[in-house]
C-alpha positions as CSV (number, residue, x, y, z in Angstrom):
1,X,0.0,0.0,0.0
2,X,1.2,2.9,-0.9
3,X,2.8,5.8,2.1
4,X,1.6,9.0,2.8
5,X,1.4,10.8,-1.0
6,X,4.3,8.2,-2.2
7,X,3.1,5.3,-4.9
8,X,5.9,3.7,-6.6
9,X,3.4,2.2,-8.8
10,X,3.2,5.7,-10.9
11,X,5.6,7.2,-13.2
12,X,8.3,9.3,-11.9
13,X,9.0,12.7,-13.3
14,X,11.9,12.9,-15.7
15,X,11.7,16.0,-17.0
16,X,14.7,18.3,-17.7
17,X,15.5,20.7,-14.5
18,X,17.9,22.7,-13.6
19,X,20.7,21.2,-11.0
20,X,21.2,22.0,-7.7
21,X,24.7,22.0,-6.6
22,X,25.0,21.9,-2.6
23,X,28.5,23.5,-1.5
24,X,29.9,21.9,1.5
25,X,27.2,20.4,2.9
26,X,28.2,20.1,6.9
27,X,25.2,17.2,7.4
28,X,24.4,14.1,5.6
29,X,20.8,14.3,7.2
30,X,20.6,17.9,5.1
31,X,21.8,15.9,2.1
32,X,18.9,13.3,2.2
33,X,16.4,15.6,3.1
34,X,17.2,18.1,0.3
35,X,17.4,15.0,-2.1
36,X,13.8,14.0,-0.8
37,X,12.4,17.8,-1.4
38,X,14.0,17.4,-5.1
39,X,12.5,14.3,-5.7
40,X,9.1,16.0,-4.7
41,X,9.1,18.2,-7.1
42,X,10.5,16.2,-10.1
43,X,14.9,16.8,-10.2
44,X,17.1,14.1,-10.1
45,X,20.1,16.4,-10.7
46,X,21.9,16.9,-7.5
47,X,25.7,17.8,-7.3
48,X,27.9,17.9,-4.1
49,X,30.9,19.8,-3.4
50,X,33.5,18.3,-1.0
51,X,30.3,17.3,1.5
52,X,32.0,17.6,5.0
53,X,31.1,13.8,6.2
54,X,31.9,12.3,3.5
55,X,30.7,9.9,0.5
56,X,28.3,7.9,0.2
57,X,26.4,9.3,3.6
58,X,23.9,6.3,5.5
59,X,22.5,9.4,7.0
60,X,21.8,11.1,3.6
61,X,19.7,7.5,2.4
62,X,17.7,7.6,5.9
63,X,16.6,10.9,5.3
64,X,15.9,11.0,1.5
65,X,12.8,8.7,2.6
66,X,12.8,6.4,-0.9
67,X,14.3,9.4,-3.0
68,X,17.6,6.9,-3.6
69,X,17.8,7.8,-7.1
70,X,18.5,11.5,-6.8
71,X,21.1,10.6,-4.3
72,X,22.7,7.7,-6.4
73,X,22.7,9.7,-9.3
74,X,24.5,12.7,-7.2
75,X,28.0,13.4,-8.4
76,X,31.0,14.8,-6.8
77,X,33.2,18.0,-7.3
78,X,36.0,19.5,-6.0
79,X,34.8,23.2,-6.3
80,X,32.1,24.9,-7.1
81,X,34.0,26.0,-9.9
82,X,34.4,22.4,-11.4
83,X,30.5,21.6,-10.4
84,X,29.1,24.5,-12.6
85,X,31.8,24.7,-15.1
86,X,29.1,23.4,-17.9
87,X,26.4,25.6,-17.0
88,X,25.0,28.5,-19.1
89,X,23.0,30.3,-15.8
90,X,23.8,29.8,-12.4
91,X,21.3,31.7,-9.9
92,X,23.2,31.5,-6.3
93,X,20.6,31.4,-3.2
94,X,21.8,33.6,-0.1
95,X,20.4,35.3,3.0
96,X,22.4,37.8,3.5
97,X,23.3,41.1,1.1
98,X,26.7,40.5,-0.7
99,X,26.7,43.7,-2.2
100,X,27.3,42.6,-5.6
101,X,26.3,44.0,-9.2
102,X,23.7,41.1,-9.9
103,X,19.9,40.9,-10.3
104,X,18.1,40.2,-6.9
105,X,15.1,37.9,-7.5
106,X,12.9,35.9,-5.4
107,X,11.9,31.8,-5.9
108,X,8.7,32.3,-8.6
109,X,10.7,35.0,-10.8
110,X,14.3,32.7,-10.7
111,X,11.9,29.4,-12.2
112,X,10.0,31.9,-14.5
113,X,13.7,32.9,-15.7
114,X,15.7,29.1,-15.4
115,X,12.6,27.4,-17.4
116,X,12.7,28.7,-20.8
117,X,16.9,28.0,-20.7
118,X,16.6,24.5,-19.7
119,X,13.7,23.7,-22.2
120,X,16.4,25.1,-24.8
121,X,18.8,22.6,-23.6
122,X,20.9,24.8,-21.3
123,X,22.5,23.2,-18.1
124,X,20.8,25.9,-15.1
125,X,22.4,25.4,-11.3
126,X,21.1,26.8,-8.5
127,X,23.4,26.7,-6.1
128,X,22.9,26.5,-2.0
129,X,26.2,27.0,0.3
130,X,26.7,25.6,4.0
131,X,24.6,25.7,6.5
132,X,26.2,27.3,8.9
133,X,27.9,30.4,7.0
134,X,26.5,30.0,3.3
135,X,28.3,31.1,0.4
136,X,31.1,33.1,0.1
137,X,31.2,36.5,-1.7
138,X,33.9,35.0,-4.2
139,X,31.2,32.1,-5.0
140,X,28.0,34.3,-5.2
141,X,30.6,36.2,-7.8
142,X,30.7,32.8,-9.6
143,X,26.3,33.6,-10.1
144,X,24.6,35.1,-12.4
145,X,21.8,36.1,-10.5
146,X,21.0,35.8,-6.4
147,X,17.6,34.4,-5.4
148,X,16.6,35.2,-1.9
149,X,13.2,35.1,0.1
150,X,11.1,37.7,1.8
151,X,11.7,36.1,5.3
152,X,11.7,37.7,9.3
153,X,14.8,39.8,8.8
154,X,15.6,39.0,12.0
155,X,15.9,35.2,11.7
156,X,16.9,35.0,7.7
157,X,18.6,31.7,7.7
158,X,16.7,28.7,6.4
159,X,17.5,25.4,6.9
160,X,19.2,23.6,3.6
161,X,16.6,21.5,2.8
162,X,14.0,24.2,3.5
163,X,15.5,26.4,1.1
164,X,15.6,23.9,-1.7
165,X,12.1,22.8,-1.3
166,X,10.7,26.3,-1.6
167,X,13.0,26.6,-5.4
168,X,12.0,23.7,-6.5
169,X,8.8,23.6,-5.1
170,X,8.8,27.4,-7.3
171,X,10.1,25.3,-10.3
172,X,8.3,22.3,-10.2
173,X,4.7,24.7,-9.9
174,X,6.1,27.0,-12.7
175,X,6.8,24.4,-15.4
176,X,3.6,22.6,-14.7
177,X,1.2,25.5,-14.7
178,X,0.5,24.5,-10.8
179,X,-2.1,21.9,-11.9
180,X,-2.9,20.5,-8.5
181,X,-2.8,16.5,-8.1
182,X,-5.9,15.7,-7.1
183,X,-9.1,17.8,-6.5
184,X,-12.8,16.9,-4.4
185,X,-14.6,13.7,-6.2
186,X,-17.9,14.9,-8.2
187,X,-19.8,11.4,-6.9
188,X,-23.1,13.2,-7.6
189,X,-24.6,15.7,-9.9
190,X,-25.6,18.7,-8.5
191,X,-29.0,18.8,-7.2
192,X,-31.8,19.3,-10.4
193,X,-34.2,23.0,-9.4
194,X,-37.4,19.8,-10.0
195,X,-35.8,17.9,-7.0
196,X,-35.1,21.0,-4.4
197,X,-38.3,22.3,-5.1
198,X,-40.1,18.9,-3.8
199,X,-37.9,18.8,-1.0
200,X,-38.6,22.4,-0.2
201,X,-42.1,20.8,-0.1
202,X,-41.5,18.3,2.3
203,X,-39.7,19.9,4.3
204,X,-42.5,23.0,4.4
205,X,-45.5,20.7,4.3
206,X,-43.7,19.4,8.2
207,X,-43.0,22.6,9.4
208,X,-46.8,23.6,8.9
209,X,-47.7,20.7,11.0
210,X,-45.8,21.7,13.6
211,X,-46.8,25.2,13.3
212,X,-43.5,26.6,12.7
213,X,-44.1,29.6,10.5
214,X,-45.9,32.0,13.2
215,X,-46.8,34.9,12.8
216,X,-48.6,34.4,9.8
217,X,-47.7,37.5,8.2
218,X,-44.2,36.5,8.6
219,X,-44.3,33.5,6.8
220,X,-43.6,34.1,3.5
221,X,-40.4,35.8,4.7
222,X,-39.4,32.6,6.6
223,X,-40.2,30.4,3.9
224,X,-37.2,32.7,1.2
225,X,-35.2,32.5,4.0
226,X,-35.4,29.2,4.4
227,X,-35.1,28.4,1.1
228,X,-31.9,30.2,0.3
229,X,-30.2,28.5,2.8
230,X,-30.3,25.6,0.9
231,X,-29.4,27.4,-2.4
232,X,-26.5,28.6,-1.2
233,X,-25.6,25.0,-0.6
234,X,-24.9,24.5,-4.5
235,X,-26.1,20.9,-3.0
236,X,-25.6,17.7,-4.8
237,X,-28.3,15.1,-5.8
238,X,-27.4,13.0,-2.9
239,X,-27.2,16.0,-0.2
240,X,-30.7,16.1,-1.3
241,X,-31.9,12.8,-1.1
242,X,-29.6,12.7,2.9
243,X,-31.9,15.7,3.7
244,X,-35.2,14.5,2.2
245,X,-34.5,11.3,4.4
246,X,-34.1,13.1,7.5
247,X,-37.2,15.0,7.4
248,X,-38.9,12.0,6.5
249,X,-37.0,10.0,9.7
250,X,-37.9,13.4,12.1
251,X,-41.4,13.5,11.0
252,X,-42.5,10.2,11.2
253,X,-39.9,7.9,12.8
254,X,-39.2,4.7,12.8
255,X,-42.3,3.4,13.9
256,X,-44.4,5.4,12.6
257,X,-45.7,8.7,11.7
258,X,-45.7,11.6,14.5
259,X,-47.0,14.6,14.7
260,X,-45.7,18.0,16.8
261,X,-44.2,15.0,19.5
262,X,-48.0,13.7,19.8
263,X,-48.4,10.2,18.4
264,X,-51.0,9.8,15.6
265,X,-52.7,6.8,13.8
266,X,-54.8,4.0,14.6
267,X,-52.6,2.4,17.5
268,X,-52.4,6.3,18.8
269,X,-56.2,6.9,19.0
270,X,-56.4,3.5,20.6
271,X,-54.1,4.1,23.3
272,X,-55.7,7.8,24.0
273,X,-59.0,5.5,24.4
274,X,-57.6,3.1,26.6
275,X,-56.0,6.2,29.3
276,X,-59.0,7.8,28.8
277,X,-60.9,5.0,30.2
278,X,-58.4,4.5,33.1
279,X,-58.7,7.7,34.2
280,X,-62.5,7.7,34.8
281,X,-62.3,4.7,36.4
282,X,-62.7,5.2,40.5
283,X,-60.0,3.7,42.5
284,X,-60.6,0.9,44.1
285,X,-60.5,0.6,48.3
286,X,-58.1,-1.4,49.4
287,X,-60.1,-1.4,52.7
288,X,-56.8,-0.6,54.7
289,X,-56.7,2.5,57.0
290,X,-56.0,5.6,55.8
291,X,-52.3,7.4,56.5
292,X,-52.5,11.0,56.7
């Protein structure tokens, strides 16, 4: 059975993307985790320079959650220099002002501007630097653009895998018009104006009995009131069939029809008889003495 959202009985993604080049990634768990985030959002290309614990990483699998392939595919690099050295546009993701003569863009605009050069075949990188310090002024120089996010300027540091979920979540929405997976089941119609309109009788013809519309003169004002209520429902075929059945079930029961809580039919008028009876009946003397 499949996890929760994952179904390895569906295709995966392989579209072109842009790479994401990690530089000096302190934590394996931040590898795996940003390999998980890419795999969300269909990129498989994932490029590590000198990661600080090492490679392969047991920590990375755990936390890439299934995503193995991004992080099998994953290569290596020396430098940044040597991990980008085929790409066309690199956009450089930082926190913090560097001061340098580069456009400043945020997530949506950087996928709106990477997604016409990868479908033209260029190689795009974003590229994310260490957690602890980021990147360097002489690598954001390496960039031709810097993404950065309108965050608490206070507290402007995101985690690694945070910040590459939000690009390629940014990437992944921008490239596939944001068509949402899944949306509400139609299971039923919507409700026909014939089939309101009898329940709208029903439901009426029970509030009479009960004399619910008083005063008088203000029942045709109750009545459109009541009635747009259930308009502004934009109810279903089967909402209306749920309702009309639990009219039916309060008005009559499930033994029989009632009436303002006072039991009518044959068996009631029978019973009213038989109390009736009872109670002009005298009591009978028990012949005991009386307590006062």
């Amino acid at each position: 059975m499949p996890g929760a959202g994952t179904d390895k009985t569906r295709r995966w993604i392989a579209e072109p993307g842009p790479v994401f080049v990690l530089v000096e990634p302190q934590l394996g768990e931040n590898i795996g985790a940003a390999a998980r985030a890419m795999a969300n959002f269909g990129l498989a290309r994932l490029r590590l320079v000198a990661p600080q614990q090492g490679w392969p990483n047991e920590k990375a699998r755990m936390m890439a959650a299934g995503a193995d392939r991004v992080l099998e595919a994953a290569a290596l690099y020396p430098t940044l220099a040597a991990a980008i050295a085929d790409c066309r546009y690199v956009v450089a993701a930082t926190a913090r002002a560097h001061d340098q003569a580069k456009p400043v863009i945020g997530p949506q605009q950087a996928a709106e501007l990477v997604a016409p050069r990868v479908s033209a075949g260029d190689t795009v990188a974003y590229v994310f630097g260490r957690e602890r310090n980021g990147l360097e002024n002489d690598e954001v120089g390496l960039a031709d653009a810097v993404v950065t996010l309108p965050v608490n300027p206070a507290f402007a540091s995101l985690n690694l895998a945070q910040a590459v979920a939000i690009l390629a979540y940014e990437w992944f929405k921008t490239v596939s018009g944001g068509v949402l997976p899944f949306a509400m089941p139609d299971k039923s119609p919507p409700a026909r104006r014939e089939q309101l309109l009898s329940f709208f009788r029903t439901l009426e013809a029970e509030l009479e009995k009960i004399e619910y519309f008083r005063p008088d003169e203000k029942r045709e004002t109750m009545v459109v009131n009541m009635r747009n209520i259930f308009n502004r429902m934009q109810a279903s075929q089967q909402d209306i069939r749920t309702l009309h059945g639990i009219v039916t079930a309060l008005a009559h029961g499930r033994k029989g029809p009632a009436r303002g809580g006072v039991l009518d039919g044959t068996q009631a008028e029978l019973l009213r008889s038989l109390l009736a009876s009872q109670a002009q009946r005298p009591a009978p003397d028990s012949g005991g003495p009386t307590r006062g």
